[in-house]
C-alpha positions in Angstrom: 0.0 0.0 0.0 1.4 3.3 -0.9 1.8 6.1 1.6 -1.1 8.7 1.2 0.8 11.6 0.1 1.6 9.5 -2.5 -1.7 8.8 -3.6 -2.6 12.2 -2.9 -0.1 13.2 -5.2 -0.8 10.7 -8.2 -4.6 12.2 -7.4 -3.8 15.3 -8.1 -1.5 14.5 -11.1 -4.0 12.3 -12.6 -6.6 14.7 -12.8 -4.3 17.6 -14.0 -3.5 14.9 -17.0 -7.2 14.3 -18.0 -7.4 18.2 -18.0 -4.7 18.2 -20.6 -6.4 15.8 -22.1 -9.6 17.8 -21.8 -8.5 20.5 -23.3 -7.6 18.8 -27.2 -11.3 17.8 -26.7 -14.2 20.1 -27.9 -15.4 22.1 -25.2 -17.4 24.8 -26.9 -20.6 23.9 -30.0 -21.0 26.6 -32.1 -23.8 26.9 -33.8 -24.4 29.5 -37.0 -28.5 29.9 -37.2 -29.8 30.1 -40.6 -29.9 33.8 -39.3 -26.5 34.5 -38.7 -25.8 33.0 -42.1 -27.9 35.1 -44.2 -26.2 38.0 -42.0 -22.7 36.8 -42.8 -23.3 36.3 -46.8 -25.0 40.1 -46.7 -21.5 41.7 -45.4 -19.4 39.6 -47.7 -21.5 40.8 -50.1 -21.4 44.5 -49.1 -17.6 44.3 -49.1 -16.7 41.8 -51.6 -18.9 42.5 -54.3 -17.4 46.1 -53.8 -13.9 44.9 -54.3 -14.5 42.1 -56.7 -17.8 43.0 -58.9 -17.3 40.0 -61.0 -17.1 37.7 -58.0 -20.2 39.3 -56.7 -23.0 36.9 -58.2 -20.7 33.7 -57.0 -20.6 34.9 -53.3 -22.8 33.1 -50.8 -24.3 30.0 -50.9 -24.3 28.8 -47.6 -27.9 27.1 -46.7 -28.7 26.1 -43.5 -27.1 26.6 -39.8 -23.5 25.7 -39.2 -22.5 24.1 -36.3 -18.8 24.2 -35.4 -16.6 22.5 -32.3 -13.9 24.4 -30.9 -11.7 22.8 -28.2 -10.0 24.9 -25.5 -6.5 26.2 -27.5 -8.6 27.2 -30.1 -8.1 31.0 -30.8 -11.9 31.3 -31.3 -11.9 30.5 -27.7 -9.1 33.3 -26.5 -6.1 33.1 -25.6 -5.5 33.2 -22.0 -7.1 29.7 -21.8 -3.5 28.5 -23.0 -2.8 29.0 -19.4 -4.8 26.0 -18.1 -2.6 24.0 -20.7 1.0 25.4 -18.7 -0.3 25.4 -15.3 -1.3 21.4 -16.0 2.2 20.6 -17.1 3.9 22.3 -14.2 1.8 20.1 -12.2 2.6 17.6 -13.5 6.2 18.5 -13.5 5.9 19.5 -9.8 4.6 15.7 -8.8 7.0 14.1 -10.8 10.1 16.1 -9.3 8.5 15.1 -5.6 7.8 11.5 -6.1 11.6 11.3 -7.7 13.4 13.0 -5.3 11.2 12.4 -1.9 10.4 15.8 -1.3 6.6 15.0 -0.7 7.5 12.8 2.0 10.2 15.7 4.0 8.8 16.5 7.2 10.1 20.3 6.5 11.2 20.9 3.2 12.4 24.7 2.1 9.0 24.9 0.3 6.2 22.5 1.5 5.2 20.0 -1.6 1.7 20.1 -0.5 1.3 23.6 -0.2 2.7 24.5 -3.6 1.1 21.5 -5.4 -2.7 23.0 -3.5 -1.7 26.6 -5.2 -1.0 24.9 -8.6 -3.7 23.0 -8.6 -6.0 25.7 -7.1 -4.9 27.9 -9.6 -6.0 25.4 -12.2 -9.2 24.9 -11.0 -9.7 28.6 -11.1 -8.6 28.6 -14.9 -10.9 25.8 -16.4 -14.2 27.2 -14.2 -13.4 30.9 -15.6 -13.4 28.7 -18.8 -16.1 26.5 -18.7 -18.7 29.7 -17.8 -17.1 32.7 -20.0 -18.6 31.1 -23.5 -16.8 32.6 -26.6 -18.8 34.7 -28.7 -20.5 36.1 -26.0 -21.3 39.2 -27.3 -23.2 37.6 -30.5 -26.5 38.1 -30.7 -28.6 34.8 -29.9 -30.8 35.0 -32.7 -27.0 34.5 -35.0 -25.1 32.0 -32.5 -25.6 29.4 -30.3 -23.0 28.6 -28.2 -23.2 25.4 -26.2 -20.4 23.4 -23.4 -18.9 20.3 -25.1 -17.8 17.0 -23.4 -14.2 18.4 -23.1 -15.7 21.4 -20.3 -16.9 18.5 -18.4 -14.1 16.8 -18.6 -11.7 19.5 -17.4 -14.6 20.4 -14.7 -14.3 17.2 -13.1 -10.7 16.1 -13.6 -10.0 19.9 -11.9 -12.2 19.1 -9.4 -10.7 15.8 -8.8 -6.9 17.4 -8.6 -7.6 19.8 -6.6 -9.2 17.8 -4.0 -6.2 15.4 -3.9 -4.2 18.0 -3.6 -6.6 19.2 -0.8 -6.4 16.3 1.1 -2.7 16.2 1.0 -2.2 19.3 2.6 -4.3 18.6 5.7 -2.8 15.2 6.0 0.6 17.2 5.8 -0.2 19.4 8.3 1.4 19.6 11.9 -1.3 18.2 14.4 -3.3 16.1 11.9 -3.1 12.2 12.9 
């Protein structure tokens, strides 16, 4: 039977890995109404056809809604959610450099394990919520996009969850006083 910070640990690294993997999944379902189509075509008209007057009768076409799925690193979905992708691997990094070198089970190392792996991990969980409410396209009008959660925002949600509760767990097992 392993020790329980180690467990704790490979918790907490576990779930950070399935919110890497999350994150190549889609996590956002965009959908173009038949609305926001005929809106779309009517610029590209107004500026193509302007540009281009012999391309103008070819332009358009589209029928139908569109429905497109956009994973985390997408730039559709901004930027800053690149972040949840670093802060995963230096978790991972973290729990790798403790299990190899002992440091998780120090009784008072310069910088407790289980304190920094809680902030990384907190940190994370802070990330993929922000990113799992704050839909892209938000500003779009309804009536041109729905915007719906994929299975990889579930995904992270939980494996997040799951991390940072390891990591939790380790740190009051870790602290002075606790049996």
């Amino acid at each position: 039977m392993a020790p329980p910070s180690i467990v704790n640990d490979l918790l907490a690294a576990s779930g950070s890995g399935f919110v890497l993997i999350s994150i190549l999944l889609t996590w956002y379902n965009v959908t173009i109404t038949a609305l926001g189509v005929q809106f779309y075509e009517s610029i590209e008209r107004a500026f193509l056809a302007r540009l281009f007057p012999q391309a103008a009768p070819g332009i358009g076409g589209l029928s139908g809604p569109l429905t497109l799925s956009i994973s985390a690193l997408d730039k559709a979905a901004g930027g800053w959610r690149w972040a949840i992708l670093v802060v995963s691997i230096v978790i991972l990094l973290e729990v790798l450099v403790a299990l190899s070198t002992g440091a998780s089970r120090q009784s008072s190392p310069p910088l407790p394990h289980s304190t920094v792996l809680m902030v990384l991990t907190f940190a994370n969980l802070v990330l993929v919520v922000a990113a799992f409410v704050n839909l892209p396209y938000g500003g779009a009008p309804v009536s041109y996009l729905i915007v719906a959660r994929g299975v990889g925002a579930y995904l992270g949600l939980v494996a997040a969850l799951v991390a940072c509760g390891g990591a939790a767990v380790g740190l009051i097992k870790s602290s002075p006083g606790t049996p």
